[in-house]
Residue frames as a rotation matrix with the C-alpha (Angstrom) as fourth column:
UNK 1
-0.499 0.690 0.524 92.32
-0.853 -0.283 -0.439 115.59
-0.155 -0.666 0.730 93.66
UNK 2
0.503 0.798 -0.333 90.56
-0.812 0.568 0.135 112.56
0.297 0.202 0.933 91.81
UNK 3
-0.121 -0.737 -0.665 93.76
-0.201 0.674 -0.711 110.21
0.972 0.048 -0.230 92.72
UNK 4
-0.986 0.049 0.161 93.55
-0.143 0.264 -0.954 110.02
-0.089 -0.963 -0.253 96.51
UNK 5
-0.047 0.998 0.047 89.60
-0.955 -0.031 -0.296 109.30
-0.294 -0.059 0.954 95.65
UNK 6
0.535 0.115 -0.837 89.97
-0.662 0.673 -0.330 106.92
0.525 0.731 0.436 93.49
UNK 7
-0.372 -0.712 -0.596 92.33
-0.445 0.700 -0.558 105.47
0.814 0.057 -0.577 95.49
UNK 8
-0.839 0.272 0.471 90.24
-0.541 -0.322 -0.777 105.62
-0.060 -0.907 0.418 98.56
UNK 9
0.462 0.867 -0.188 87.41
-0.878 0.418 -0.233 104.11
-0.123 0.273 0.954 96.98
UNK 10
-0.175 -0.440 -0.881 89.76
-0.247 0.886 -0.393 100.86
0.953 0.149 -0.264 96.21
UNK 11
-0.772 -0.593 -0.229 90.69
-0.228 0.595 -0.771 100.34
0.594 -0.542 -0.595 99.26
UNK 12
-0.666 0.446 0.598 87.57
-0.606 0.143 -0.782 100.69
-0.434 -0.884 0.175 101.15
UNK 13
0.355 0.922 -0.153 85.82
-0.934 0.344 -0.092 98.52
-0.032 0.176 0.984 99.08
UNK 14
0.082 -0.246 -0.966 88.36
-0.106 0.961 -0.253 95.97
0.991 0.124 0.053 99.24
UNK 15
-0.802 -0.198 0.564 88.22
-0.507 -0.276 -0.817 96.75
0.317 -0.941 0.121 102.86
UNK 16
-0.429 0.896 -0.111 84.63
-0.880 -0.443 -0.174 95.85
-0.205 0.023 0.979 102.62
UNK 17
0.644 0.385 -0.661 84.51
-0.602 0.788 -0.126 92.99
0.473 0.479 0.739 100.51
UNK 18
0.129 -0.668 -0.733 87.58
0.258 0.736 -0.626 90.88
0.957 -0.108 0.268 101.79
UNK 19
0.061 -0.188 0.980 87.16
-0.841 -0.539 -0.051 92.51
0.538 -0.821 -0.191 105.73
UNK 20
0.923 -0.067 0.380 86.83
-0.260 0.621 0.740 89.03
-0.285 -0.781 0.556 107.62
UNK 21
0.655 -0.755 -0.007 89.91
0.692 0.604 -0.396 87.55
0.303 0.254 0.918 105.50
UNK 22
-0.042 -0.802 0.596 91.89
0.204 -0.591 -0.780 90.22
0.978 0.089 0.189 106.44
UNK 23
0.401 0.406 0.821 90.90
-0.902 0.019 0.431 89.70
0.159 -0.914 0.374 110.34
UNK 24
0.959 -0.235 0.157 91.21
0.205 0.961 0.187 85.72
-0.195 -0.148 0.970 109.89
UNK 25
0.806 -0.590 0.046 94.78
0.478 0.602 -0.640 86.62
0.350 0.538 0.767 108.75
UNK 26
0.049 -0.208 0.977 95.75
-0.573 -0.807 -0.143 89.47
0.818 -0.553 -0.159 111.35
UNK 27
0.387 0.337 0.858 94.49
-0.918 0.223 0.327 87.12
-0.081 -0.915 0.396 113.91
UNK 28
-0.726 -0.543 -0.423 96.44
-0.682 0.650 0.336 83.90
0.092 0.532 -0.842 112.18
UNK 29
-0.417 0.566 0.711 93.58
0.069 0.800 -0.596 81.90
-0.906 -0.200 -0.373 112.43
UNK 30
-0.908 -0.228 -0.351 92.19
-0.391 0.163 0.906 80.38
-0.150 0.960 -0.237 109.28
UNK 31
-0.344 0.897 0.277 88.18
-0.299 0.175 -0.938 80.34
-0.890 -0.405 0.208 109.11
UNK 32
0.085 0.503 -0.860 88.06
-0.994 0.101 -0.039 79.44
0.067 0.858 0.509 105.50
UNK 33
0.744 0.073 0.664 87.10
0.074 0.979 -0.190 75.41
-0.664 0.191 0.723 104.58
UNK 34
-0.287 -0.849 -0.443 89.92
-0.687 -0.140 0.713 74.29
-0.668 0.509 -0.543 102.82
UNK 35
0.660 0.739 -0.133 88.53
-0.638 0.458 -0.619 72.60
-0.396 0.494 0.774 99.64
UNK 36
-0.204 -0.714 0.670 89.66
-0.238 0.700 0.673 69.53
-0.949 -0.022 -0.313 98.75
UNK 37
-0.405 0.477 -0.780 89.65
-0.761 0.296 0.577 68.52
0.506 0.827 0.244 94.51
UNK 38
0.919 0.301 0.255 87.31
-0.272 0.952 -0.141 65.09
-0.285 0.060 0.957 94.35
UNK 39
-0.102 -0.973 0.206 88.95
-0.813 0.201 0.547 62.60
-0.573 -0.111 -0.812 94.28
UNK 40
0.591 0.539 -0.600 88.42
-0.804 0.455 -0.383 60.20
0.067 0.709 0.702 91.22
UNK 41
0.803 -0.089 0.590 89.03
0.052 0.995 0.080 56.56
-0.594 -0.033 0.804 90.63
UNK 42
0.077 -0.845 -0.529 92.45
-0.780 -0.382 0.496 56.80
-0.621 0.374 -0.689 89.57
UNK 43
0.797 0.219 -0.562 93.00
-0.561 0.614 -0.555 54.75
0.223 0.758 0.613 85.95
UNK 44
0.844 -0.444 0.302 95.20
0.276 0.840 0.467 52.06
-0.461 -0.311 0.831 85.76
UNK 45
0.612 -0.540 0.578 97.34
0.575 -0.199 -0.794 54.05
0.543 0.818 0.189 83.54
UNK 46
0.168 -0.374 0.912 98.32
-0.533 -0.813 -0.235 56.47
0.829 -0.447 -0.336 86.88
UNK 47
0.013 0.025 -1.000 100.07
0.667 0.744 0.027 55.96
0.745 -0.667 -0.008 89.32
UNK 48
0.478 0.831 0.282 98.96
0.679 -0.554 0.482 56.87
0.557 -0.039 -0.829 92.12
UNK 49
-0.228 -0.452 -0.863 102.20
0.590 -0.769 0.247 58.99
-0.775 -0.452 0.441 93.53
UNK 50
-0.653 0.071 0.754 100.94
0.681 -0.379 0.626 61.08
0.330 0.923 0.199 90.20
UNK 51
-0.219 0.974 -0.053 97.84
0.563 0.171 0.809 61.50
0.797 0.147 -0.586 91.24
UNK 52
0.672 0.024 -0.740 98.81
0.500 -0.752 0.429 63.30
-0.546 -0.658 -0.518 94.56
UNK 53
-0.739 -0.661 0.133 101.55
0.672 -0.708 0.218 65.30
-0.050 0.250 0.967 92.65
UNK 54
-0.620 0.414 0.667 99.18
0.712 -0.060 0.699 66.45
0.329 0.908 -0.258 90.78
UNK 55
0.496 0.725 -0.478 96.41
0.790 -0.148 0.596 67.05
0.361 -0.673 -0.645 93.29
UNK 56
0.005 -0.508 -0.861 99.15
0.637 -0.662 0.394 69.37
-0.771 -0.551 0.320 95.29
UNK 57
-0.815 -0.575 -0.074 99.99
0.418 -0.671 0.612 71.29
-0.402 0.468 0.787 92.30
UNK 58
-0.542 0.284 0.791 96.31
0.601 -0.527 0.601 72.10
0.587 0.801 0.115 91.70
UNK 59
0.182 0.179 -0.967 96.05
0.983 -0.056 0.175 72.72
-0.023 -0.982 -0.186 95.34
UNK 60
-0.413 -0.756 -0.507 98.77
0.518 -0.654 0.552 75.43
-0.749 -0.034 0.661 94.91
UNK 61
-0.757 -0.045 0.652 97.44
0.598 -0.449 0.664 76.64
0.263 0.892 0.367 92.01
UNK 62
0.168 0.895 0.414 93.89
0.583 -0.429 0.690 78.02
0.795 0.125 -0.593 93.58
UNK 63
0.047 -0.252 -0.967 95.77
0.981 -0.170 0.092 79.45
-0.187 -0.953 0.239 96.65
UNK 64
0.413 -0.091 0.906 95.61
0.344 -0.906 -0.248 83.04
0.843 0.414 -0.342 96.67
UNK 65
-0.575 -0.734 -0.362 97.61
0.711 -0.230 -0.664 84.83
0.405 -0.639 0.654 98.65
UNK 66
0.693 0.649 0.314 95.57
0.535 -0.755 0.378 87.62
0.482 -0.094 -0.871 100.82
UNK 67
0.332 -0.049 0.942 96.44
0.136 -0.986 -0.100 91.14
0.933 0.161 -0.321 100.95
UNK 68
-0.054 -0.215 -0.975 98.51
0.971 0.215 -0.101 92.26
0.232 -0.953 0.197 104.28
UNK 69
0.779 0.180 -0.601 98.87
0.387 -0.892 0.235 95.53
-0.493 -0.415 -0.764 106.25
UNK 70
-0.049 -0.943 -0.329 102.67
0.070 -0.332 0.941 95.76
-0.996 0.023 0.083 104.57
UNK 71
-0.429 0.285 0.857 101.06
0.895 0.004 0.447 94.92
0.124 0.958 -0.257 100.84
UNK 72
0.555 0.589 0.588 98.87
0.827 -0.467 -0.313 97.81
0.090 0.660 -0.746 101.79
UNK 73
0.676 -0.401 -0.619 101.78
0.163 -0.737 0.656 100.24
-0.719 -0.544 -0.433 102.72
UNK 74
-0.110 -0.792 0.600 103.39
0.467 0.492 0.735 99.24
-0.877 0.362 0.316 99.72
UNK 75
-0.121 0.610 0.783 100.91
0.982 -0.042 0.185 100.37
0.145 0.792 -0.593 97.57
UNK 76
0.801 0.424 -0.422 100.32
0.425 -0.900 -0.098 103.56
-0.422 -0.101 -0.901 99.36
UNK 77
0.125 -0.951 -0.284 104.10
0.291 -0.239 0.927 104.24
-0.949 -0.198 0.247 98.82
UNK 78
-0.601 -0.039 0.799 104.00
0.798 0.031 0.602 103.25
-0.048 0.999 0.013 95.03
UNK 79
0.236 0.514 0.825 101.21
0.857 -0.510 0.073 105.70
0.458 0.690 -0.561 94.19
UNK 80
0.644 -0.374 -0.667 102.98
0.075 -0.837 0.542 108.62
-0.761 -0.400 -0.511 96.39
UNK 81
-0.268 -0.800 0.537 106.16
0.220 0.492 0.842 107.41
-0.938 0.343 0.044 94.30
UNK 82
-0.394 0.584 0.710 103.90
0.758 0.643 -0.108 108.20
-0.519 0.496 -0.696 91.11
UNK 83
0.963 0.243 0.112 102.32
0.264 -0.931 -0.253 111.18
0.043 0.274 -0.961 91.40
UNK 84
0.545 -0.799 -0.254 105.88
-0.223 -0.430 0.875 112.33
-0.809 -0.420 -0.412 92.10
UNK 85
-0.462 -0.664 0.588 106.95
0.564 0.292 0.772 110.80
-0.684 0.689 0.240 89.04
UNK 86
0.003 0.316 0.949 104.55
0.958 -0.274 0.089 111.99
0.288 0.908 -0.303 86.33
UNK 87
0.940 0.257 -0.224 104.83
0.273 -0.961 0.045 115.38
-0.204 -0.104 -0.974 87.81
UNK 88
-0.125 -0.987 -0.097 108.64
0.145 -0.115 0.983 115.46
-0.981 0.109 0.158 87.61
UNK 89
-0.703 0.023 0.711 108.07
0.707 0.132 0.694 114.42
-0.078 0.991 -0.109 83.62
UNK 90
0.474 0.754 0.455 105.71
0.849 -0.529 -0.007 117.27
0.235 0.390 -0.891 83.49
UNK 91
0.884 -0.281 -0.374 107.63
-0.060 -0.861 0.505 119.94
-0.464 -0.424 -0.778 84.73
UNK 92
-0.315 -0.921 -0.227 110.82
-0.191 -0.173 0.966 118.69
-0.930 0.348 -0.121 83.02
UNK 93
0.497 0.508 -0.703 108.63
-0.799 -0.049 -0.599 117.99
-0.339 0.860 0.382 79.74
UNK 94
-0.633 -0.675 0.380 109.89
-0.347 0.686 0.640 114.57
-0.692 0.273 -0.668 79.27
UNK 95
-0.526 0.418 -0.741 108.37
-0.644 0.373 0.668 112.69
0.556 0.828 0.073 75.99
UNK 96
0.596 0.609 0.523 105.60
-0.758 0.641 0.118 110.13
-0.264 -0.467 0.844 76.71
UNK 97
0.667 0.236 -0.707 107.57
0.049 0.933 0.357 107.56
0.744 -0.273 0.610 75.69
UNK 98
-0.431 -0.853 0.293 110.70
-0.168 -0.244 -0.955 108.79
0.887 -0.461 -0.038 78.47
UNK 99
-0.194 0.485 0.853 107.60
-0.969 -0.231 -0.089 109.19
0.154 -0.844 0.514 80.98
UNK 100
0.947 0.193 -0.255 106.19
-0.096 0.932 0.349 105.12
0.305 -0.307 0.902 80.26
UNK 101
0.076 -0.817 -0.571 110.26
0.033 0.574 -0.818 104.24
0.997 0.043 0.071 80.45
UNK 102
-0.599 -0.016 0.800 110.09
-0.641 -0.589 -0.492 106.24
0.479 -0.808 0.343 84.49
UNK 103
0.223 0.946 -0.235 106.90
-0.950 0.265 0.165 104.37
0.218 0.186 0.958 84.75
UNK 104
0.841 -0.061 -0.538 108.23
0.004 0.994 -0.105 100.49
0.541 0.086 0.836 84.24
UNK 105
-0.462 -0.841 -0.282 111.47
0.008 0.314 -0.949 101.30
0.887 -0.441 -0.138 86.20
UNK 106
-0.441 0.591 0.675 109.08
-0.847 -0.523 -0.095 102.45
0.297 -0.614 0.731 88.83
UNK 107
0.556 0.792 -0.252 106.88
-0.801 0.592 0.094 99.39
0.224 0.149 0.963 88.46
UNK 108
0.039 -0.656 -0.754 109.78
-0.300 0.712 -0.635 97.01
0.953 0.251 -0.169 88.38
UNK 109
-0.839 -0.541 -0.055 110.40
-0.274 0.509 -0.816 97.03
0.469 -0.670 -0.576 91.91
UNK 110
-0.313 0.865 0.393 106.58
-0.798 -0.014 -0.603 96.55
-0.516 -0.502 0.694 92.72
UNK 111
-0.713 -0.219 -0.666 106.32
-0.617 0.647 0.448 93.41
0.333 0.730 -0.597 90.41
UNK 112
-0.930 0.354 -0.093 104.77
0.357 0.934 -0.007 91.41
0.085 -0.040 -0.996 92.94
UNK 113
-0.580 0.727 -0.368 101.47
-0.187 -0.558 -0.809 94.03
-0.793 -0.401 0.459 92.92
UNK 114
-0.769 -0.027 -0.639 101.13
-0.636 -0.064 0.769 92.37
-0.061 0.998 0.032 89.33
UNK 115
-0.574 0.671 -0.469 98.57
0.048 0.599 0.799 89.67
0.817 0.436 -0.376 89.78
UNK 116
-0.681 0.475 -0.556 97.02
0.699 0.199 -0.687 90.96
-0.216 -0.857 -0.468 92.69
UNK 117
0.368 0.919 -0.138 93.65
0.930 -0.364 0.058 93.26
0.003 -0.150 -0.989 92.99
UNK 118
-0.056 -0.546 -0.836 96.29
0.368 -0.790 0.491 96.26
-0.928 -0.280 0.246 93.79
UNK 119
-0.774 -0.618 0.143 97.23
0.395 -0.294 0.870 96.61
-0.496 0.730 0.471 90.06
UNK 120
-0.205 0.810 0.550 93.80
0.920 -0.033 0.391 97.83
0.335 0.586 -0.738 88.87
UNK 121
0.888 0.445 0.118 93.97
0.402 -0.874 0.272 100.84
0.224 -0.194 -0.955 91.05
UNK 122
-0.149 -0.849 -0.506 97.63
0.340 -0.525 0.780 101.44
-0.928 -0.056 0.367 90.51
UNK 123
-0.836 -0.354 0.420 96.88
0.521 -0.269 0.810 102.02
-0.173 0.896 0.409 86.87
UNK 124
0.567 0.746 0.348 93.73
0.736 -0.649 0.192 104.00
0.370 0.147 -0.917 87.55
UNK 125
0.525 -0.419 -0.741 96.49
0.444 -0.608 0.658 106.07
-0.726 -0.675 -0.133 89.55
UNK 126
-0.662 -0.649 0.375 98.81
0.613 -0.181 0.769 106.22
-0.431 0.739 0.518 86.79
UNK 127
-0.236 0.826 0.512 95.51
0.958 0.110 0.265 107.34
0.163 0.553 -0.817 84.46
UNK 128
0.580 0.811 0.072 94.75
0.787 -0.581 0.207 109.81
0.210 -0.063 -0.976 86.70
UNK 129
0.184 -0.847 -0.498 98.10
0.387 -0.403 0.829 111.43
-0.904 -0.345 0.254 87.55
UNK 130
-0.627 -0.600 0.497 99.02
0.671 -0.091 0.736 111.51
-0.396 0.795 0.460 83.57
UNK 131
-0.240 0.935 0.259 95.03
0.788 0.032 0.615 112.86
0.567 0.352 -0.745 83.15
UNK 132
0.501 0.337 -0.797 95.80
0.756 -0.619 0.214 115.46
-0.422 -0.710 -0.565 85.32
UNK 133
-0.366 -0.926 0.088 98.79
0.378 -0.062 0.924 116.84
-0.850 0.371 0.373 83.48
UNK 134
0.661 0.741 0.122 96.67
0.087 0.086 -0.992 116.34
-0.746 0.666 -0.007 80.31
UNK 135
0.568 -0.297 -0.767 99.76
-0.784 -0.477 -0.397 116.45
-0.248 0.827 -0.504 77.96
UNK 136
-0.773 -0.629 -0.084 101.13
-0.635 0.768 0.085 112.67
0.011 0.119 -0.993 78.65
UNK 137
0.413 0.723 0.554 97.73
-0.770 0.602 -0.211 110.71
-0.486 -0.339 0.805 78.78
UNK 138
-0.675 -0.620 -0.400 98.62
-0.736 0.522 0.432 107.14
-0.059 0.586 -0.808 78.14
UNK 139
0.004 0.943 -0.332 96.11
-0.713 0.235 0.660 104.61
0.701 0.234 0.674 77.32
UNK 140
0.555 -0.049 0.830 95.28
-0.519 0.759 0.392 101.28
-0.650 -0.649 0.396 79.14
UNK 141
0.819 -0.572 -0.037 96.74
0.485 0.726 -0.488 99.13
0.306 0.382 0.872 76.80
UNK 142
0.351 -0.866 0.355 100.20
-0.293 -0.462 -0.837 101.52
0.889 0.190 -0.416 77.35
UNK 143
0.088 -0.102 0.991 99.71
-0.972 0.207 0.108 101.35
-0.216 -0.973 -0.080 81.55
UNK 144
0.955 0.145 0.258 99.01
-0.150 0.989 -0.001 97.53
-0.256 -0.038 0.966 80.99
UNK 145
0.716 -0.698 0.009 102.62
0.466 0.469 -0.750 97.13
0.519 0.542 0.661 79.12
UNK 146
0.250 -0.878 0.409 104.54
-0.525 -0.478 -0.705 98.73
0.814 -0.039 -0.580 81.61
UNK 147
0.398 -0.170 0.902 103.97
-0.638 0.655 0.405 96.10
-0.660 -0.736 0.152 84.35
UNK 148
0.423 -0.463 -0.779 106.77
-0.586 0.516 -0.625 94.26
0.691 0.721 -0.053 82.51
């Protein structure tokens, strides 16, 4: 009961907070300024094809990718995929660690949900799925080590 809340509450607040970018990127149009680094007086020690490497690679580095309609279907899947797991390991009484091992194979194929906003309310899923159960609870540090 608290899992589809919890999860509900994610999304509409990332609904909320990130609603034009997800519009500007539905609609392929790109309303954000693209920010350029300063550009400094390059030393005599650089040269200056460096200097744009460089520049690109910290270009690339502040890009974030934003959230699609298929990132969120992905997610809904995974935490269906979830509850469906930690209930299995409850009903077949698997050990907690047998249930984290289920867990990270589980995770594995969702990998790329690792450095995005998603992964905070996949492991509040996990949390609450294992917290329902009440006989596998695994901590955060544990959830954290299964996104391997």
């Amino acid at each position: 009961m608290l899992s589809p809340l919890t999860l509900g509450y994610y999304i509409f607040i990332g609904y909320k907070f990130y609603r034009q970018d997800l519009r500007s990127a539905f609609s392929g149009k790109q309303n954000r300024p693209v920010k350029k680094p300063a550009r400094t007086a390059p030393s005599i020690s650089v040269m200056p094809e460096e200097l744009d490497e460089q520049q690109e690679v910290e270009q690339e580095a502040t890009e974030v990718p934003l959230p699609d309609e298929e990132t969120f279907q992905n997610v809904m899947a995974l935490t269906a995929y979830l509850r469906d797991a930690v209930e299995e390991a409850h009903e077949k009484q698997y050990s907690k660690t047998d249930l984290a091992v289920l867990l990270q194979m589980l995770l594995k194929d969702y990998s790329y949900l690792k450095d995005t906003p998603f992964r905070v309310s996949v492991n509040n899923q996990i949390e609450a799925e294992c917290a329902k159960y009440g006989s596998m609870l695994l901590s955060e540090d544990e959830i954290e080590e299964l996104w391997i």
